[in-house]
C-alpha positions as CSV (number, residue, x, y, z in Angstrom):
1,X,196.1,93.8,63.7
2,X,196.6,89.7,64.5
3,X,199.7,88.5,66.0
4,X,202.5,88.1,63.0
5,X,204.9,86.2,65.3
6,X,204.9,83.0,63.7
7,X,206.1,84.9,60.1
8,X,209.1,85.0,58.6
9,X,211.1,87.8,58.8
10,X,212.4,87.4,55.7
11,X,209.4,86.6,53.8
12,X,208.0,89.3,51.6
13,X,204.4,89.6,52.5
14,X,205.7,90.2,56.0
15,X,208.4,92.6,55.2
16,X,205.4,94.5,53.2
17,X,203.2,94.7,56.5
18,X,205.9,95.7,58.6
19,X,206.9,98.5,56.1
20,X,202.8,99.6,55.8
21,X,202.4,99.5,59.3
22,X,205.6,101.5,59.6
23,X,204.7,103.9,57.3
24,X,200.8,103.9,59.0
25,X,202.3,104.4,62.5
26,X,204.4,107.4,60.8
27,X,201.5,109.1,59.6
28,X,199.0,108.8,62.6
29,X,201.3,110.0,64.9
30,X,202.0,113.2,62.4
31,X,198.5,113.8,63.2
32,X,196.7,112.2,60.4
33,X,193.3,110.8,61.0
34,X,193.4,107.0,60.6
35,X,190.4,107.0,58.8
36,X,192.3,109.1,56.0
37,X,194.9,106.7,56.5
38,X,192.5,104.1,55.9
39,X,191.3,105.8,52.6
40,X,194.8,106.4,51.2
41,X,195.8,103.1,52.1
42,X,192.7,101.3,50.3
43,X,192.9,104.1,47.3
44,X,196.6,103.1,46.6
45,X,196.1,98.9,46.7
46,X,193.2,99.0,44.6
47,X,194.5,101.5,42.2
48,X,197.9,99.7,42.7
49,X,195.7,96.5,42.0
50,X,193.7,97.6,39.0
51,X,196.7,98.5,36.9
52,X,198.6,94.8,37.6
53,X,195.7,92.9,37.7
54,X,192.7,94.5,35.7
55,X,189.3,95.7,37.1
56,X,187.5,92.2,36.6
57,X,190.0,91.0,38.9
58,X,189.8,93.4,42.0
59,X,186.2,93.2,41.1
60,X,185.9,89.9,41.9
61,X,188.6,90.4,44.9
62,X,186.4,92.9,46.5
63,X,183.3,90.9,46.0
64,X,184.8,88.3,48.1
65,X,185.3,90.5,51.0
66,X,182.1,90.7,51.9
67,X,182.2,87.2,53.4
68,X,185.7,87.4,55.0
69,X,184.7,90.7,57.0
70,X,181.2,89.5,58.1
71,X,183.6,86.2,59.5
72,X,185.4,88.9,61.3
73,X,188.6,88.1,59.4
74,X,189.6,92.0,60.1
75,X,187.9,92.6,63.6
76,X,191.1,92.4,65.8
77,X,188.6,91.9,68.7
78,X,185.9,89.8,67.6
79,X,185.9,85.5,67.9
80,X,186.6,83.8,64.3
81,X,183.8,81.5,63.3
């Protein structure tokens, strides 16, 4: 993942990461693949997702990362463009 130094501790969308990527770090080193993590992880947001905001809407949301992953948006070793 990026560097998260210049956050806030005390904002939520960085006390959600840090709980995920606790809870991430918990389960890989229980032995659980991190592509299962992966799947669990993306099963629960969009699921999570669906029934807050309505399929239309995470329809649209996934459509749109198309673009941000071909940027490299989630490549923690490739050069933004």
């Amino acid at each position: 993942m990026g560097s998260y130094t210049d956050l806030d501790p005390d904002d939520p969308s960085f006390r959600a990461l840090s709980l995920i990527l606790e809870a991430w770090d918990e389960g890989t080193e229980s032995g659980v693949p991190t592509e299962q993590m992966a799947y669990a992880a993306l099963f629960t947001a969009l699921t999570d997702l669906v029934s807050q905001f309505g399929e239309d809407a995470v329809l649209s949301l996934a459509r749109g990362l198309e673009r941000r992953i071909l940027l490299g948006e989630f490549s923690p070793h490739r050069t933004r463009q």
